[in-house]
N, C-alpha and C positions, 0 to 999 in steps of 0.2 A: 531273541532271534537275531541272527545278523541280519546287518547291514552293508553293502556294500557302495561307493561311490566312486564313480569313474569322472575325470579330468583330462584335460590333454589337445581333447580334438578340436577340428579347423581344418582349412584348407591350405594348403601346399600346394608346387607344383610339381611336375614329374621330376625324379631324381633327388627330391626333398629328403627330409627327414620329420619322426614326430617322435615326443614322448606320450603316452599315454601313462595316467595313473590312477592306483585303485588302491582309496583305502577302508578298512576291516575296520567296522565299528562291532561293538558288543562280542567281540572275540579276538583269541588272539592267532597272529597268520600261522604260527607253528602248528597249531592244529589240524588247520586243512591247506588242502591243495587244491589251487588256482587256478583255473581257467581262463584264459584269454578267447573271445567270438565274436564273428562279426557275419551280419547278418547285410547283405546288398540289396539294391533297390531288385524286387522281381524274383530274388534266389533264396534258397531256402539256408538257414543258419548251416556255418561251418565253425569247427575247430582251427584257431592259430595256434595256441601254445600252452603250457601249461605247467606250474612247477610244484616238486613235492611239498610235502610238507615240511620236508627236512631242510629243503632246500638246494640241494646239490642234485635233482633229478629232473631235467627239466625234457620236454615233446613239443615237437616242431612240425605243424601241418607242411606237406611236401611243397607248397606253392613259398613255403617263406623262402626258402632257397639261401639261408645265410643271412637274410637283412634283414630279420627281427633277432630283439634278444630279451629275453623273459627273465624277472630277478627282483630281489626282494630285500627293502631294507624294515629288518624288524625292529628296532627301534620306532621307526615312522608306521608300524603295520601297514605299511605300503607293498603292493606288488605294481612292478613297471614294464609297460612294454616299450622298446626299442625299436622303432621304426626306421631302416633307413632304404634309400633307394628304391624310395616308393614310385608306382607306376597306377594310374587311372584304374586299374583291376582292379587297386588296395581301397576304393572308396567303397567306402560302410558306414552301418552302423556299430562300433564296435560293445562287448559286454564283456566284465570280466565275472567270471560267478565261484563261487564255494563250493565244495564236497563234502559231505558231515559223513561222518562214520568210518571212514579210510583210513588205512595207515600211513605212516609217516614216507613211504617209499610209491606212494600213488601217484601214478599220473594220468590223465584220459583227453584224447579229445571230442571224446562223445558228450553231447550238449546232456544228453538223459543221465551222463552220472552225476551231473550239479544240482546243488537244490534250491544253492540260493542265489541272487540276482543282482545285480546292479540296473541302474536305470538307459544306460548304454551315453555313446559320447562320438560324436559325428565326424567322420573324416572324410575331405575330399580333396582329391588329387585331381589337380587340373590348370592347365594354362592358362 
């Protein structure tokens, strides 16, 4: 069964930056595609980003507006999200999750097409 574990988070201040990272145990990242989410104090889970499996196809929730950037170093079965020009909105919990059964040109940011989970990794943007 995968594994997923996420790294990265902290607090910043506004206009900061962050890396998040997620790496794939018991699988390899080529197979599935990657979801980036993050869930806020009070709000219901949303999709940030997400890339194929191939690698070159990547989905961007409308709120990222160009300051995150989703990518993948297989060697490391690392997927990375790039945070920058973060704003107090961007405080979450973030999760990156897996897709099984998809092909290599998949991308979603519906939380219902993942299956598998990470434990999530805390970000807060604040003064």
């Amino acid at each position: 069964q995968l594994q997923l574990v996420e790294s990265g988070g902290g607090l910043v201040q506004p206009g900061g930056s962050l890396r998040l990272s997620c790496v794939v145990f018991r699988g390899r990242l080529e197979n599935f595609p990657i979801g980036w989410f993050r869930q806020a104090p009070g709000k219901e889970r949303e999709g940030v980003a997400c890339i194929s499996p191939s690698g070159d196809l990547t989905r961007y929730a409308d709120f990222v507006e160009g300051r995150f950037t989703i990518f993948t170093d297989n060697v490391k079965n690392t997927v990375y999200l790039e945070m920058n020009n973060l704003n107090p909105e961007d405080t979450a919990v973030y999760y990156c999750a897996a897709a099984t059964g998809r092909d290599k040109y998949f991308t979603s940011l519906r939380g219902t097409a993942f299956t598998s989970w990470g434990q999530g990794t805390r970000v807060t943007v604040s003064s």
